[in-house]
C-alpha positions as CSV (number, residue, x, y, z in Angstrom):
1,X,-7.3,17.7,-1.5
2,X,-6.4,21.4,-1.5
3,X,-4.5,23.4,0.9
4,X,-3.9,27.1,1.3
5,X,-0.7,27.9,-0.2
6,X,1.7,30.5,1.4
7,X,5.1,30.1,3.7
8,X,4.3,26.6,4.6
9,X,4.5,26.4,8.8
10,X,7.6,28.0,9.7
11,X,9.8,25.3,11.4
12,X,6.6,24.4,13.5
13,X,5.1,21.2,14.0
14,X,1.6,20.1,13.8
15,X,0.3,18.2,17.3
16,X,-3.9,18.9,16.3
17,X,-6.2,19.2,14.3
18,X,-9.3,20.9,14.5
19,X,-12.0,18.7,12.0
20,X,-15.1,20.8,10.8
21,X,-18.5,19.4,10.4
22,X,-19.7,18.4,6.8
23,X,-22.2,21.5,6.8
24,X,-19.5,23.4,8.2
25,X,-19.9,27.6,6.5
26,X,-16.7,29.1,5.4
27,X,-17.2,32.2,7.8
28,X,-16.7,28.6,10.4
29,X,-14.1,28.0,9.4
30,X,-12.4,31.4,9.5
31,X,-13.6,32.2,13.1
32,X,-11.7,28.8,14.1
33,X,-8.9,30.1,12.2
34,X,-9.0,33.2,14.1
35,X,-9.7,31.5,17.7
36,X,-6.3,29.5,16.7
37,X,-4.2,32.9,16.0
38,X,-5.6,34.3,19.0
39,X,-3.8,31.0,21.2
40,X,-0.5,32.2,19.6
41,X,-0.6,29.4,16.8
42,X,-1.0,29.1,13.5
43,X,-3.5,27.7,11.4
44,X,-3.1,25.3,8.0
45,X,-6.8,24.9,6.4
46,X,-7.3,21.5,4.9
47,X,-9.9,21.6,2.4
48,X,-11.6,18.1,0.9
49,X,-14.5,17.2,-1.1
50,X,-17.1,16.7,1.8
51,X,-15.1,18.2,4.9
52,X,-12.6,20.5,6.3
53,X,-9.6,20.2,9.0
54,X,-7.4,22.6,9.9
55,X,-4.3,21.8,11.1
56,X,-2.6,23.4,14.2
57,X,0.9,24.4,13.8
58,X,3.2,25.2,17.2
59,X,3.4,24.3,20.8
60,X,0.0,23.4,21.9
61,X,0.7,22.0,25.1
62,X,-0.2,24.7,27.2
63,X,-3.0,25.1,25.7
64,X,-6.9,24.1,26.2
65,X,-8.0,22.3,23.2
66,X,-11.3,20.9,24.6
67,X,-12.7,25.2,24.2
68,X,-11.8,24.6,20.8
69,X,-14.6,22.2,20.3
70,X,-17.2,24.8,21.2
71,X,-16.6,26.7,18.4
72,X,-19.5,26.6,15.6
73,X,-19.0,23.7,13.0
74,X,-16.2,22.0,14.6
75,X,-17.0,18.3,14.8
76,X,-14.2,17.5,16.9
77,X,-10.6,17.8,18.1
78,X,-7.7,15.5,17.9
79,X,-3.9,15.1,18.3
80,X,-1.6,14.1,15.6
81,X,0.7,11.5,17.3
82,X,2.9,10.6,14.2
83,X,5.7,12.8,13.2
84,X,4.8,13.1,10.2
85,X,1.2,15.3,10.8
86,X,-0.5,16.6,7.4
87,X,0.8,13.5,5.3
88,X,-1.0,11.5,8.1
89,X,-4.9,9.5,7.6
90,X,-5.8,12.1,10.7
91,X,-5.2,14.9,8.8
92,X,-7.0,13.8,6.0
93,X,-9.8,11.4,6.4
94,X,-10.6,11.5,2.7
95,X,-8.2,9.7,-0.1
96,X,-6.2,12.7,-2.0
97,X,-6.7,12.9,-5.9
98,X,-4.2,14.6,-7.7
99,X,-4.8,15.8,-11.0
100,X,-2.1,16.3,-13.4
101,X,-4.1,17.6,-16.7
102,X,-7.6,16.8,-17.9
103,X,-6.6,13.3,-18.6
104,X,-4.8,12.2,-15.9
105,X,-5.6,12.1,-12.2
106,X,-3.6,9.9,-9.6
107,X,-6.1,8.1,-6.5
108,X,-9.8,7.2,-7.0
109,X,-11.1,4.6,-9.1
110,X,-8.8,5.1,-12.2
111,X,-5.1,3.6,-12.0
112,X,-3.2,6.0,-13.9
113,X,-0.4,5.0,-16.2
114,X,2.6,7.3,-16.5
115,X,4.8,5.5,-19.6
116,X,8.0,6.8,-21.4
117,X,11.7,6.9,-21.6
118,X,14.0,7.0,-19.2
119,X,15.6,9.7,-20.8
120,X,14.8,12.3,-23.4
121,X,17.4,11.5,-26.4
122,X,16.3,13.9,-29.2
123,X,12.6,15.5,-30.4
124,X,12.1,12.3,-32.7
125,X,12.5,10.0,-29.6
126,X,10.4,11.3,-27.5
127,X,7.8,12.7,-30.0
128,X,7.9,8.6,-31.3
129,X,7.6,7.3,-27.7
130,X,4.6,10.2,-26.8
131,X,2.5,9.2,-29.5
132,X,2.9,5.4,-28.7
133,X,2.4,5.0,-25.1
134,X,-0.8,7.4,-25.5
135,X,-2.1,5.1,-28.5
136,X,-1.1,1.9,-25.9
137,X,-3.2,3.2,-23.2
138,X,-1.3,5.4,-21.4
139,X,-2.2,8.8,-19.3
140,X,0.5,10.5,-18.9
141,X,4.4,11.2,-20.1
142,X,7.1,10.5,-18.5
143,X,10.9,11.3,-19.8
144,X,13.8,13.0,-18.1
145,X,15.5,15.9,-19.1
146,X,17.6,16.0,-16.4
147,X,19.3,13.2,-15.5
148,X,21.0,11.7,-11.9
149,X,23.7,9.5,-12.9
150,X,25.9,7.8,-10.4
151,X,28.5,7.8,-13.6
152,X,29.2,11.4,-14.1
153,X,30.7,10.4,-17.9
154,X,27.2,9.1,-18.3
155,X,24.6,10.8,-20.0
156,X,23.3,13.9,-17.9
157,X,20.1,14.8,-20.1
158,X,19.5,17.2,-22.5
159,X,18.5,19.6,-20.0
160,X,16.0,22.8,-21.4
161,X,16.1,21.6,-24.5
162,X,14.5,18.1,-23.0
163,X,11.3,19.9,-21.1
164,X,11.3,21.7,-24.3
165,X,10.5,18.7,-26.0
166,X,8.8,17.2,-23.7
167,X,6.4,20.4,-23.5
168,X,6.0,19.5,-27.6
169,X,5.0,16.3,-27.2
170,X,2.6,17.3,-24.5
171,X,1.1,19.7,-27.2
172,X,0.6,16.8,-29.6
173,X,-0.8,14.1,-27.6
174,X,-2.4,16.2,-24.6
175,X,-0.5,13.3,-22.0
176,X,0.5,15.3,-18.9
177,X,4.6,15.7,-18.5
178,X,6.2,13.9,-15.2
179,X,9.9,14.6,-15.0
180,X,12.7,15.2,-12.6
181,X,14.4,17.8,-11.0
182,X,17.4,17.9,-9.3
183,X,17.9,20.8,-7.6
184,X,16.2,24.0,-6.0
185,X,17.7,26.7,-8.7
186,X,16.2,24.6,-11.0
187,X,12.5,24.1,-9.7
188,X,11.0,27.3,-11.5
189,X,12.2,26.2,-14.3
190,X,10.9,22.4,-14.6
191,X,7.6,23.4,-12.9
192,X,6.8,25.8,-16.1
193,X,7.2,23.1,-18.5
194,X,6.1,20.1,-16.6
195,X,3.1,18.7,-15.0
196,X,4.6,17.1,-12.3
197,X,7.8,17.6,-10.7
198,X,9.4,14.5,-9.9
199,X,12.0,14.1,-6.8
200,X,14.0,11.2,-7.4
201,X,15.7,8.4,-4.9
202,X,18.8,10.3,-4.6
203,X,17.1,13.3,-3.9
204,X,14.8,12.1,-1.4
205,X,16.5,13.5,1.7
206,X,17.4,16.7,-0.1
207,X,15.5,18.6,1.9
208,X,16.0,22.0,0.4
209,X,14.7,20.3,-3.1
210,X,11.2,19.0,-1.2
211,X,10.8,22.7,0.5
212,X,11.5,24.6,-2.8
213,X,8.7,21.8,-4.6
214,X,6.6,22.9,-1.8
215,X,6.6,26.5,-2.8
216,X,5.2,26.0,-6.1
217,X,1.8,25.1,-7.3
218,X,2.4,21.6,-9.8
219,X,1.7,18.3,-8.0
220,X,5.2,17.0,-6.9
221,X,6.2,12.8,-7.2
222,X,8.1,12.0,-4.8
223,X,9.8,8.4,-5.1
224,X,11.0,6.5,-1.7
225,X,14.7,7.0,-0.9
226,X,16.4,3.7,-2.1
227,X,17.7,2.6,1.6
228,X,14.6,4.8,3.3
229,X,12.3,3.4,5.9
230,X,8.5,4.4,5.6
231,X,8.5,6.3,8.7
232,X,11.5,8.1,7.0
233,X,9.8,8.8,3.6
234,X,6.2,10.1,5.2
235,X,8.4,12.7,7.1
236,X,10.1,13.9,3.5
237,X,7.2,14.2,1.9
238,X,5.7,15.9,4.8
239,X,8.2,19.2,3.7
240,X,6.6,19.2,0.9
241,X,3.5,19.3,2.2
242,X,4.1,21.8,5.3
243,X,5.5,24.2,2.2
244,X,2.1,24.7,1.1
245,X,1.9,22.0,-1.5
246,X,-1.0,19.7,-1.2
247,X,-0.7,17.7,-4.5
248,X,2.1,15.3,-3.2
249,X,2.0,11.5,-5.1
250,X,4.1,8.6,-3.5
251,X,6.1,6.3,-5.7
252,X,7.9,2.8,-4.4
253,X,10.6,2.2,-6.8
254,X,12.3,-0.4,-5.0
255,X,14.6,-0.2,-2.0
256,X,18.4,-1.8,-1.6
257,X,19.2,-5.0,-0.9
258,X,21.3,-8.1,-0.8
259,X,19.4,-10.1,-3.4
260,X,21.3,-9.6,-7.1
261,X,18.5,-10.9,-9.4
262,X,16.9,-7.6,-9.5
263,X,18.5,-4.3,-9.5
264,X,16.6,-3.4,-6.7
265,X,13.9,-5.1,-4.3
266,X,10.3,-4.2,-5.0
267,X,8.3,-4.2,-1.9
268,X,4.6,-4.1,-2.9
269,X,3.1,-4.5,1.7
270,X,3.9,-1.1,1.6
271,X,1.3,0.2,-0.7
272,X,-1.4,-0.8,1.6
273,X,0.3,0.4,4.7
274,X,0.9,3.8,2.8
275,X,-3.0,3.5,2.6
276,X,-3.1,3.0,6.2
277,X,-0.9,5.1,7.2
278,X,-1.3,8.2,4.8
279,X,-4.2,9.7,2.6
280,X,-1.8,10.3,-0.1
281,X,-2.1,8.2,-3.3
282,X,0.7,5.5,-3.8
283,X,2.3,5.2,-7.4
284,X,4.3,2.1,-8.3
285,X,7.6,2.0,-10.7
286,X,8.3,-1.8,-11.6
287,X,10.7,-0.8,-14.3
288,X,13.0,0.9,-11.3
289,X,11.5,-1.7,-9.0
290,X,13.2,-4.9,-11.0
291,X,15.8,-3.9,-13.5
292,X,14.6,-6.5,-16.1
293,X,11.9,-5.7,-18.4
294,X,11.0,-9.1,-18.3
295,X,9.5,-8.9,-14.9
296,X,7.7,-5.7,-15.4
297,X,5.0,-6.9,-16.9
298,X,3.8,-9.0,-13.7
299,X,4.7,-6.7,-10.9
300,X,2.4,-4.5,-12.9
301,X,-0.4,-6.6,-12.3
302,X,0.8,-7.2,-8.6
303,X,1.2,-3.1,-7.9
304,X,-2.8,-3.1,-9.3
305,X,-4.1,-5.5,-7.4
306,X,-2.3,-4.6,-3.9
307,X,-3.8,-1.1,-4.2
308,X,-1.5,0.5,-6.6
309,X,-2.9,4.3,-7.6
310,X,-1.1,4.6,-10.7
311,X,2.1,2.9,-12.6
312,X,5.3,4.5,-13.9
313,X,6.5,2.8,-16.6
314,X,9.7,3.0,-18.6
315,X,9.0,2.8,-22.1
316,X,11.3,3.3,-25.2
317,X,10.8,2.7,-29.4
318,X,13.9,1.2,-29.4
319,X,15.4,-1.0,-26.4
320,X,18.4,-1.9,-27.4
321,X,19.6,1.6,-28.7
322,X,18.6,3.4,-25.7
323,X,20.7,5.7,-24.0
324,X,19.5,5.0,-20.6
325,X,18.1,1.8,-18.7
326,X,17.2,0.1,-22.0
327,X,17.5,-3.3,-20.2
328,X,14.1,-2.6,-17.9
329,X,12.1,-0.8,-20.6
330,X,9.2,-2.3,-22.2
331,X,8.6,-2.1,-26.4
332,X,5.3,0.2,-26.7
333,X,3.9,-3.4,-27.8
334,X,4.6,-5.2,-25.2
335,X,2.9,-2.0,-23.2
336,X,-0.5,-2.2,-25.3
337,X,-1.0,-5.9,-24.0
338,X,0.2,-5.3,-20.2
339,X,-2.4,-2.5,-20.4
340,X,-4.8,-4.8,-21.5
341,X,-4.0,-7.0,-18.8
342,X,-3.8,-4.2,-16.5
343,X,-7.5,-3.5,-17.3
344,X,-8.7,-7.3,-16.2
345,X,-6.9,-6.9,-12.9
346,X,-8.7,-3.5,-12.0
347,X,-12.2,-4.5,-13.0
348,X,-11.5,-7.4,-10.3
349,X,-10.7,-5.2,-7.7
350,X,-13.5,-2.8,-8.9
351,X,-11.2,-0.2,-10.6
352,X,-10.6,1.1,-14.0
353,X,-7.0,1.3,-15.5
354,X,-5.4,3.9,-18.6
């Protein structure tokens, strides 16, 4: 999916959208856009492989929709009743791909793997772990430079210097860089070493964060909020969205509860409601999701065949010596063969996998 970037919508909400026909011209498409401006609203063009919508942004109550569907190459008009609108299936009838580099997409047929540390430690760590995960199957990096702790003697991250190594391991191995950010002043800065910008579960009612990763053009994961309901997480990922960012990934990493076996609970029903609800692909972290590498492995396999669109998996050379959440990350071993695994699972839900 692609959207037109700009000032996103202003404070306004979306309550229809206006979906073109498949043969639909762009001249079409402009004179709807203009018929919108002229009813005092604004419009958000929508643009997918084999169709068009444009949303409708303002108060459209006063207004007559139905002339709206009189217009040339408008299929037909409808009301977004959810509040969240553009991450909604209405808004999108096609399934979003996002593509983070020439080797990694997120939705479709493929189920992307995103593997690597929690943290990035020093240039032979994560130059070690880049060159592992990609020889074990993996599509893309992950490692974080900046780090949320809820410790703040803990390790913070290595800050520039970690996207800078990152960025150096991307050049080696060509795997596409997912990694956080934590806050606003620092979004330009991630987004011009990165692939991806990821918001983490702390961040994920920051809602200054998600409108400043809406302003700039690199796909954005956005992981649940750990005590969010879905309702509550479509609506924060719809600021990014109504920011003018289309490329928006969801990621379940496990919500809080009162079971202690796990560090948090891992609630794979809601990748298929995401699928019903939204048309954004749905990324799954069991490392996050469990707390125990030992059960990675399998809620892998689950996350796949509920639906999963990808995987984000910690992965480190060395465990035990790891700085950060060595306890849930796998050996780049024991990756290779849940890959392999990985791969049986998609073929028998008619998918591919890394």
């Amino acid at each position: 999916m692609q959207g037109e970037s700009g000032g996103g919508v202003g404070g306004g909400s979306i309550d229809m959208i206006v979906i073109m026909q498949p043969s639909a011209t762009e001249q079409q498409v402009e004179h709807v856009k203009q018929l919108i401006k002229e009813m005092g609203l604004s419009p958000h063009p929508i643009v997918g492989t084999e169709l068009t919508v444009v949303a409708v942004v303002g108060d459209d109550r006063k207004k007559d929709r139905d002339a709206m569907e009189q217009a040339p190459g408008v299929d037909r008009v409808m009301r977004v009743l959810q509040p969240y609108k553009m991450a909604a299936r209405a808004a999108q009838p096609e399934r979003t791909i996002v593509r983070l580099n020439d080797l990694c997409s997120v939705g479709g047929d493929q189920v992307a793997v995103i593997a690597g540390p929690c943290s990035v430690e020093n240039e032979a760590q994560i130059m070690d772990a880049a060159r592992k995960v990609k020889a074990a199957g993996a599509n893309a990096l992950r490692g974080g430079a900046f780090k949320p702790r809820t410790n703040p003697y803990s390790f913070q991250g290595l800050g520039e210097d970690g996207l800078k190594m990152l960025a150096a391991a991307r050049d080696e191995t060509g795997l596409a860089v997912v990694t956080e950010v934590l806050t606003p002043s620092e979004v330009d800065l991630v987004s011009s070493y990165a692939d991806c910008l990821q918001i983490g579960t702390r961040n994920a009612q920051n809602f200054k964060l998600l409108e400043a990763c809406g302003r700039q053009p690199k796909p954005v994961m956005f992981k649940r909020g750990m005590a969010m309901t879905v309702d509550e997480f479509l609506q924060a990922a719809e600021y990014i969205l109504a920011n003018g960012n289309p490329n928006v990934i969801l990621c379940e990493r496990g919500i809080r509860t009162f079971e202690k076996y796990v560090r948090n609970t891992l609630p794979l029903a809601v990748v298929p409601e995401l699928h019903h609800r939204s048309h954004l692909p749905v990324v799954v972290d069991p490392s996050q999701g469990t707390g125990h590498a030992r059960l990675v492995p399998d809620m892998c396999r689950a996350a796949v065949a509920c639906g999963a669109d990808g995987l984000l998996i910690e992965v480190h050379p060395d465990p035990e010596h790891a700085m950060t959440d060595g306890a849930q990350s796998l050996t780049p071993e024991a990756l290779e063969t849940t890959i392999a695994s990985l791969r049986r699972v998609a073929a028998a839900v008619d998918r591919t996998c890394g």
